[in-house]
C-alpha positions, 0 to 999 in steps of 0.5 A, spaced: 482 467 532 488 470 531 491 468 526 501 468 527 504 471 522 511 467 522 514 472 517 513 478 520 515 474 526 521 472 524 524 479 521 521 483 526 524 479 532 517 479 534 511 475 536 506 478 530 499 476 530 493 479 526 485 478 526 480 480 521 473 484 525 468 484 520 464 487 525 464 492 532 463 486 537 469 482 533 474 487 536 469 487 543 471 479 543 478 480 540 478 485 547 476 479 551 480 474 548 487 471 550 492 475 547 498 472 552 503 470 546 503 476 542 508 481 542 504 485 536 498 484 533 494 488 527 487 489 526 485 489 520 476 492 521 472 492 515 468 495 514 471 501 518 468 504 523 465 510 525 469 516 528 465 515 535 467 507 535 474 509 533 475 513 538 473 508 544 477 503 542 482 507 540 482 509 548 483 500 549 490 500 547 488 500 539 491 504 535 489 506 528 495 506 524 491 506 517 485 508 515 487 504 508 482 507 501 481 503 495 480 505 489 477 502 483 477 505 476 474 502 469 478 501 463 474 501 458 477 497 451 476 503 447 479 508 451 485 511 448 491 512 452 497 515 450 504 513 454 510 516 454 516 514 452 521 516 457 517 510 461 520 504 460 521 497 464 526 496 470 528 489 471 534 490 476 535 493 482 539 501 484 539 506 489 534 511 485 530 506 486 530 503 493 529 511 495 524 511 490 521 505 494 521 508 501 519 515 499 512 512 496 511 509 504 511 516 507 505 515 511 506 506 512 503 504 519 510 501 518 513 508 519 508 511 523 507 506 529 513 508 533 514 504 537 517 499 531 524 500 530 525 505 524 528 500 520 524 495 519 519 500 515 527 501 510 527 493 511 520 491 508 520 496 503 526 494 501 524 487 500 517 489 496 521 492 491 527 487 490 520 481 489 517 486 485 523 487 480 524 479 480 517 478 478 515 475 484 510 479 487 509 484 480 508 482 472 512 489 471 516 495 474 516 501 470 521 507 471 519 514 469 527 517 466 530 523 466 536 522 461 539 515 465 536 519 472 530 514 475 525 519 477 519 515 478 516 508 479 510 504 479 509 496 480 503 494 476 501 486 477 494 483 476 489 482 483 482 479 483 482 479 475 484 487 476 490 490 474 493 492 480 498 498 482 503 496 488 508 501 488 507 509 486 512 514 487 515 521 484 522 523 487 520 529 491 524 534 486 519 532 480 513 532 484 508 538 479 509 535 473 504 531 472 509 524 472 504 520 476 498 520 472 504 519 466 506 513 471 498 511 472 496 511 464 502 507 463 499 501 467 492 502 464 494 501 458 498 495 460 491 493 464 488 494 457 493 490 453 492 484 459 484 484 457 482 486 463 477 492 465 478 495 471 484 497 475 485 498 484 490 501 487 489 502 495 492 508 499 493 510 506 487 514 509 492 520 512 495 521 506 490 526 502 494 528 496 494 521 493 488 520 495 485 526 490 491 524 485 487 518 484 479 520 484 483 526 478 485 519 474 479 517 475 478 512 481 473 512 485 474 509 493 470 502 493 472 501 501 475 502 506 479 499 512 481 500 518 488 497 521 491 497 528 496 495 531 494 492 538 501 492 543 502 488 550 509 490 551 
């Protein structure tokens, strides 16, 4: 069944739909089905497929946006992390951080399927950021500073009784100097402080630094999803 998503709808000015595959024959079914009153509809397939299965209904008008990874790390009561000063809570919204936010959605399905207007990846990101720093849909927003100058930022809140990482972003002038994983041993402290031990963050497939970044903090990848975006305009 494809279920309608009434926000993405609404700002997109699109008729959106989305449909979870547990399976290979969900998308067959989801091929044969009635799909007349979308305009777009997301696919999220897990478990993903396999390269071979990928290729053939990519070649069905399925486009694989994201090969999205999640990842999961033990935060063991006794670990010591050490977090740095320069890193401190952000509670109100600035230009720094709005840029940092869209640098951190480089490699988004939102940014790379380009038949979407290229303004609704800055309007969705906005808004994540904006929910974030009000509390809505993150417990904090930390900033990593240079002086007064935002040079990073991570949004952390809690997901299946883990800690969860939202956002994470270095402006590109700072990148090589080891702030993300300052960045990321912040929020494992604040998992410890929360009395949880385990955190997950999820990134997208195609971006491989992040990826490697990760598994150097200590994740390991607990999944993976494919997500696609199926048009019928």
């Amino acid at each position: 069944m494809i279920e309608k998503l009434s926000w993405d709808s609404e700002k997109f000015q699109l008729e959106i739909g989305k449909f979870q595959a547990n399976e290979k024959e969900d998308l067959n079914r989801f091929l044969l089905s009635d799909k007349s009153a979308f305009d777009l509809i997301y696919i999220f397939c897990s478990p993903a497929l396999s390269q071979s299965e990928s290729d053939w209904f990519s070649n069905q008008n399925l486009s694989l946006l994201d090969r999205r990874q999640n990842f999961i790390r033990q935060v063991p009561d006794d670990e010591r992390i050490e977090t740095d000063p320069k890193i401190r809570p952000v509670s109100s919204l600035s230009d720094e951080l709005l840029d940092l936010a869209f640098q951190s959605g480089t490699h988004s399905r939102f940014k790379t399927d380009k038949r979407l207007d290229p303004g609704i990846f800055k309007m969705l990101y906005r808004t994540w950021i904006t929910r974030s720093v009000n509390k809505e849909i993150a417990l904090e927003v930390f900033g990593y500073f240079e002086g007064e100058t935002l040079v990073g930022l991570i949004t952390y809140g809690i997901k299946n009784n883990a800690g969860d990482v939202g956002l994470i972003s270095v402006d590109s002038s700072q990148r090589g100097k080891g702030l993300g994983k300052k960045l990321i041993n912040r929020v494992i402290a604040q998992t410890q402080k929360d009395g949880l031990n385990t955190l997950t963050v999820a990134t997208q497939g195609l971006n491989t630094g992040a990826i490697g970044f990760y598994q150097s903090c200590g994740f390991r990848v607990a999944g993976e999803v494919d997500v696609y975006h199926f048009w019928t305009i």
